[in-house]
C-alpha positions as CSV (number, residue, x, y, z in Angstrom):
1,X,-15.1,-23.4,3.7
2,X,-12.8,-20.6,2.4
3,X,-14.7,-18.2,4.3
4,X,-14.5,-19.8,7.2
5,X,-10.3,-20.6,7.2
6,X,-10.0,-16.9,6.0
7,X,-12.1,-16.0,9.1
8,X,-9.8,-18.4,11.4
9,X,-6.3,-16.5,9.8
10,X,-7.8,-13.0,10.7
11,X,-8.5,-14.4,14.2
12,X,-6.2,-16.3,15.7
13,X,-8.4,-18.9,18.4
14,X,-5.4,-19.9,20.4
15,X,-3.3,-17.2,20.8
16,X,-3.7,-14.7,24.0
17,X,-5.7,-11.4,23.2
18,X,-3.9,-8.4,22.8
19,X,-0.6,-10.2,21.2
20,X,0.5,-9.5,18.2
21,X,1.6,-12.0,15.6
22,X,4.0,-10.6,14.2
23,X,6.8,-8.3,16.1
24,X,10.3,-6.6,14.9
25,X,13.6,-8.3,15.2
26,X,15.9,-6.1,17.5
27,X,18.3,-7.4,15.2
28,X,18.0,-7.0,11.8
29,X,14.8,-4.6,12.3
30,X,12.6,-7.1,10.2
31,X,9.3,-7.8,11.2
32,X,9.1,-11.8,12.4
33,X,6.3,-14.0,12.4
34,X,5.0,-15.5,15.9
35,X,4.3,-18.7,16.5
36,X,0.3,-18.9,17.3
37,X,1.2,-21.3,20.4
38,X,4.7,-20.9,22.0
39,X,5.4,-17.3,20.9
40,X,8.6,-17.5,19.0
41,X,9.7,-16.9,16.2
42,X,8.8,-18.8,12.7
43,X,11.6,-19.9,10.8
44,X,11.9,-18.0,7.7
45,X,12.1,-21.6,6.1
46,X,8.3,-22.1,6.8
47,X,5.5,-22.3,4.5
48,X,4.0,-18.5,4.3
49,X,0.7,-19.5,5.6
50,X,2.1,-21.4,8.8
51,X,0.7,-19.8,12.0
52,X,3.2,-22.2,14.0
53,X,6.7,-22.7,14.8
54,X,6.6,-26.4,14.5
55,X,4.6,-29.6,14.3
56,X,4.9,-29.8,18.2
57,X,3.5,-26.5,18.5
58,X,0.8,-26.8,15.7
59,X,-0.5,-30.4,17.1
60,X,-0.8,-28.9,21.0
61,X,-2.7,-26.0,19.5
62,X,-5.0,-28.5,17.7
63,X,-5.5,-30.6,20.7
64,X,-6.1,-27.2,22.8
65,X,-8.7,-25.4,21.0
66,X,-10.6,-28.9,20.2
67,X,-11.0,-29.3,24.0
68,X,-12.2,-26.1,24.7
69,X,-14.5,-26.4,22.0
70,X,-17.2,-23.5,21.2
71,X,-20.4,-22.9,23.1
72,X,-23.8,-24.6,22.5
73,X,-25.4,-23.7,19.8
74,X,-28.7,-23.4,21.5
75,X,-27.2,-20.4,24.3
76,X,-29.2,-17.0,24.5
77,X,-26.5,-14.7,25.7
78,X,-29.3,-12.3,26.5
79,X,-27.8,-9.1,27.7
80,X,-23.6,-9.6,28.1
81,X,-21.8,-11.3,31.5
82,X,-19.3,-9.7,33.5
83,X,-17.3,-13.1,34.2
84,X,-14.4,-14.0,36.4
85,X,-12.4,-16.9,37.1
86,X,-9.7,-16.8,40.3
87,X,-7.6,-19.8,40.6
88,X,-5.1,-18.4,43.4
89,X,-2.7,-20.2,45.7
90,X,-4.6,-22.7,47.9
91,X,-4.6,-21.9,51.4
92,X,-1.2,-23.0,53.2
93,X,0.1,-23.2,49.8
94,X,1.3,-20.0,48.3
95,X,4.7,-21.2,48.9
96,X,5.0,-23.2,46.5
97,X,4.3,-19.8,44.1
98,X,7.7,-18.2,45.7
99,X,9.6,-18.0,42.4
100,X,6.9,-16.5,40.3
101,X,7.3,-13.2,39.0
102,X,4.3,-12.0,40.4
103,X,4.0,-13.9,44.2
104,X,2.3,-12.1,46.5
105,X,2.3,-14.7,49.9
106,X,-0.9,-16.1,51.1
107,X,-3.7,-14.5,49.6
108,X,-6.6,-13.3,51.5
109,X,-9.7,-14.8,50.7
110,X,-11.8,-12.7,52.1
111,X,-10.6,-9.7,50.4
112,X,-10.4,-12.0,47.0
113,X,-14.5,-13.4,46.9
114,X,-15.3,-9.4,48.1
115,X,-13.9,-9.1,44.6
116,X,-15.9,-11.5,42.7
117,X,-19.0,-10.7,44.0
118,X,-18.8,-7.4,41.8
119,X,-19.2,-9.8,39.0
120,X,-22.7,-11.1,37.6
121,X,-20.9,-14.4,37.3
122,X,-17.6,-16.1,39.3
123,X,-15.8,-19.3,39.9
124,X,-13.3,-19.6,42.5
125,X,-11.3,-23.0,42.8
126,X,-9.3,-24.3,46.0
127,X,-9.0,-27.4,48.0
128,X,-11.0,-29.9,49.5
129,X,-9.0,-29.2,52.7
130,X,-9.9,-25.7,52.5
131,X,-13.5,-25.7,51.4
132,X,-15.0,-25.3,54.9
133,X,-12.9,-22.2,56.0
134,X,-13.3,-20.7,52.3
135,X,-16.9,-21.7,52.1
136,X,-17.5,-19.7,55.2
137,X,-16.4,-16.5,53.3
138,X,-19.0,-16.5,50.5
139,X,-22.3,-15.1,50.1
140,X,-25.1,-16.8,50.4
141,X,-26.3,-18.8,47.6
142,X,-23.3,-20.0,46.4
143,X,-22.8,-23.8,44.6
144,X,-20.2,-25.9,45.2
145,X,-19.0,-28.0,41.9
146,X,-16.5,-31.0,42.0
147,X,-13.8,-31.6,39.8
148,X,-12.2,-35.4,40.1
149,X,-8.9,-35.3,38.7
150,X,-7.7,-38.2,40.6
151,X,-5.4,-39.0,43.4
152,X,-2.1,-38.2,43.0
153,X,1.0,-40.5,43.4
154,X,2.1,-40.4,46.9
155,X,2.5,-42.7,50.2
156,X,-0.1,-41.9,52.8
157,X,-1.7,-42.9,55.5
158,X,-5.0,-41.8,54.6
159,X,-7.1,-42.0,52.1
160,X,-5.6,-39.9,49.2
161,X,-7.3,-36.8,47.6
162,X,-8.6,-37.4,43.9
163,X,-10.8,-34.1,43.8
164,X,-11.0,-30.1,44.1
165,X,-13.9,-28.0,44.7
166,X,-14.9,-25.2,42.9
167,X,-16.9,-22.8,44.3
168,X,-19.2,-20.8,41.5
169,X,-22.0,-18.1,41.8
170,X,-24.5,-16.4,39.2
171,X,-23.9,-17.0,35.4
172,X,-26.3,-17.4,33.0
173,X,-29.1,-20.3,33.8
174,X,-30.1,-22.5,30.8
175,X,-32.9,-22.5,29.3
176,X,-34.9,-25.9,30.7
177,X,-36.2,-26.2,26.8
178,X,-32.8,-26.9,25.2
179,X,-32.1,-30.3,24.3
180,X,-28.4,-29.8,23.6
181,X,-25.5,-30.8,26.1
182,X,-26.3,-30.8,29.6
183,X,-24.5,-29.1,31.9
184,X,-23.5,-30.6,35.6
185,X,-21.2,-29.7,39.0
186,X,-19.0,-32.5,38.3
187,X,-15.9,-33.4,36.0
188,X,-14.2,-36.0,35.3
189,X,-11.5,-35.6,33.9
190,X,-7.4,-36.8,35.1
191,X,-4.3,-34.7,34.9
192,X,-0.8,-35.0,33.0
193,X,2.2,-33.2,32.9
194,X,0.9,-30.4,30.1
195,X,4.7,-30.1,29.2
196,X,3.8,-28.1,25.5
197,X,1.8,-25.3,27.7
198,X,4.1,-22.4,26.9
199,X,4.8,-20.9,30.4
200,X,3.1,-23.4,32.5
201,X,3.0,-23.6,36.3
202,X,2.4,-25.3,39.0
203,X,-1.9,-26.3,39.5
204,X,-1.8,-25.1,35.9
205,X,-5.5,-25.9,34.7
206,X,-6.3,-28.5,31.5
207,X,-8.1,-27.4,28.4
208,X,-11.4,-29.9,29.5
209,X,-11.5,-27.8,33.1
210,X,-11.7,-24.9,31.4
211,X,-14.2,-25.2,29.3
212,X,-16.1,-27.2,32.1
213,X,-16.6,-24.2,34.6
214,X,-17.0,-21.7,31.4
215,X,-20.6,-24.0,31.2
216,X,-21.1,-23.8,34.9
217,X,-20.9,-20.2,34.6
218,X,-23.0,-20.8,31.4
219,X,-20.7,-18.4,29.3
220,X,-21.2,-17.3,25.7
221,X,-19.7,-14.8,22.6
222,X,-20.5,-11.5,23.7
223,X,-19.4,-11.9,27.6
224,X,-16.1,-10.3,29.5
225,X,-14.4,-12.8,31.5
226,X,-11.4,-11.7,33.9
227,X,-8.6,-14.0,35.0
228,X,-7.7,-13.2,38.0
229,X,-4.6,-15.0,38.9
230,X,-3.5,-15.6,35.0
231,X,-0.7,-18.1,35.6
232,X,0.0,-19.5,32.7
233,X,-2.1,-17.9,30.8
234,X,-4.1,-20.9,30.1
235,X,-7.5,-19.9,30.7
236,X,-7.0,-16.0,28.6
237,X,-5.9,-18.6,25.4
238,X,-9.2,-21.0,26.1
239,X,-11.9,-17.7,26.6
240,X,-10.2,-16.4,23.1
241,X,-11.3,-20.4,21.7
242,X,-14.1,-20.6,23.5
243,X,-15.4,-17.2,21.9
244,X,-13.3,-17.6,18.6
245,X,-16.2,-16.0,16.4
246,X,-15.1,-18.3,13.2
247,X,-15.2,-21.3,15.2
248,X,-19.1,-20.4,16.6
249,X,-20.2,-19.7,13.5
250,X,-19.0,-22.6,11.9
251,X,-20.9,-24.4,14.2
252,X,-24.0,-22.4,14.2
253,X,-24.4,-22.8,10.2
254,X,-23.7,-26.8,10.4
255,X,-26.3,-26.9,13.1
256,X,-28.5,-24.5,11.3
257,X,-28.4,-27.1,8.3
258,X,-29.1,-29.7,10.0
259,X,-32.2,-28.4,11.5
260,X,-33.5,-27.5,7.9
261,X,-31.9,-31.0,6.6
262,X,-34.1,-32.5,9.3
263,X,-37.3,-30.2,8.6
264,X,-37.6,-30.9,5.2
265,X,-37.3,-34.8,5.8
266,X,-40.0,-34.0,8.0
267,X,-41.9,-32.4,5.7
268,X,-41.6,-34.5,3.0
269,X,-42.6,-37.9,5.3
270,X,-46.2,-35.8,5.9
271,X,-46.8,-34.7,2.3
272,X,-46.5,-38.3,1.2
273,X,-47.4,-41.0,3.4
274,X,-46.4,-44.1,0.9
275,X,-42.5,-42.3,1.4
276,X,-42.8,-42.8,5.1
277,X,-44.0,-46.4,4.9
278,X,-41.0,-47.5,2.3
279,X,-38.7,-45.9,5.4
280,X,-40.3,-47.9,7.8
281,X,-38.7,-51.0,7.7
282,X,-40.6,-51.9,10.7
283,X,-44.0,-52.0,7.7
284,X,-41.9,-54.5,4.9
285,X,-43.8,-57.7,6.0
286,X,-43.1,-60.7,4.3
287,X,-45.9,-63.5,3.6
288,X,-47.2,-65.9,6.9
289,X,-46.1,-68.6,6.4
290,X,-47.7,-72.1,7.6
291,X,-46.0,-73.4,11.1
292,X,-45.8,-77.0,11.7
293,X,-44.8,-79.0,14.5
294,X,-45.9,-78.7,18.1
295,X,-46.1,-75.0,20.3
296,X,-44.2,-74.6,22.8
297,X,-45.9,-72.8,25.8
């Protein structure tokens, strides 16, 4: 266990790649800690082993890379994925992107999935409005998945929307002999203000998405993944969980024990027989005894 929370302080699962944890103060000069979640600074109070600003901070980090979670066990990465994700203004909608830093107006699709094609691997998400004009763009071959995040609250006069497409090509198929987790085109999974996401925006995507269309694009340690439109940065801080080699390889050795735990049971059911009938409860008989009275047909 010491290995592994060593492991998790030399690589930080939630915290964007690239970024330092600790930076200078222009200040005083003095090198500052960074919070793992929100980026700021550490109060010098703080224990010396905190990684987080606050309890706010520490619990949404929790909550994050728990979500995300690490891939199966059971994946063959095979030879390495060149990945990508694009979640870009929807169609009709960049306006609503006007005040970011880096808006660009309406983008153009069809210069965007030319783009992801050069990957082995992409997702692309937009609207259900949109789907037929977007779907019309892509290559042959492409599936279309369906994330239900539910309707939201508005008066219409229609039925409302409670879904998004997500359009998703190549990846890594799984192999049809793995027991583990399946994965499927659809998600459900509802939406809430994600008001502890440092720099959130607007169509910002949750944790349980993310690691949803990773397993569509059946991703694993060892693969690039590009973010095209990074937002938020949500989906960088998930890939760096999702791949988090101290959170894989705690898995892999609790699995890995397990399958010997589970062998040697085996194992020691067929070497002695009598051991497998006193686990049986379904052999413990107790003696007939006589029935009176009348059957009942």
């Amino acid at each position: 266990m010491s290995a592994i929370r060593s492991a998790v302080a030399e690589h930080d699962a939630s915290r964007p790649a690239g970024h330092d944890a600790y930076e200078p103060s222009r200040d005083t000069g003095v090198t500052r800690r960074l919070c793992a979640w929100c980026e700021l600074a550490i109060p010098p109070s703080a224990r010396r082993d905190a990684v987080c600003c606050s309890t706010r901070c520490r619990q949404a980090r929790h909550r994050f890379a728990r979500t995300v979670g690490t891939p199966a066990v059971a994946v063959d990465p095979g030879r390495p994925l060149r990945l990508a994700y694009a979640d870009p203004p929807y169609p009709g909608k960049a306006w609503l992107y006007r005040d970011h830093p880096d808006y660009g107006g309406e983008v153009d699709h069809a210069e965007l999935i030319a783009r992801l094609t050069g990957y082995d691997g992409w997702a692309l998400s937009t609207s259900a409005r949109a789907l037929p004009a977007v779907l019309a763009l892509c290559p042959p071959g492409v599936r279309v998945a369906a994330w239900h995040r539910g309707e939201r609250p508005t008066a219409s006069r229609w039925p409302l929307n409670a879904w998004e497409p997500v359009i998703y090509h190549g990846g890594r198929p799984a192999n049809p002999d793995d027991r583990g987790p399946r994965r499927t085109d659809s998600l459900v999974h509802g939406v809430a203000p994600m008001t502890t996401l440092p720099g959130r925006v607007i169509g910002v995507k949750p944790a349980a998405f993310t690691r949803w269309m990773f397993d569509l694009l059946g991703a694993a340690p060892g693969d690039s993944f590009d973010d095209l439109f990074p937002g938020s940065g949500a989906v960088a801080r998930a890939w760096t969980a999702f791949t988090d080699p101290s959170r894989v390889d705690a898995r892999r050795l609790a699995a890995e024990s397990s399958r010997v735990d589970a062998a040697l049971q085996t194992r020691r059911l067929t070497a002695d027989p009598s051991c497998e009938a006193s686990h049986d409860a379904s052999r413990q008989t107790s003696p007939a005894t006589p029935h009176h009275g009348k059957e009942h047909a």
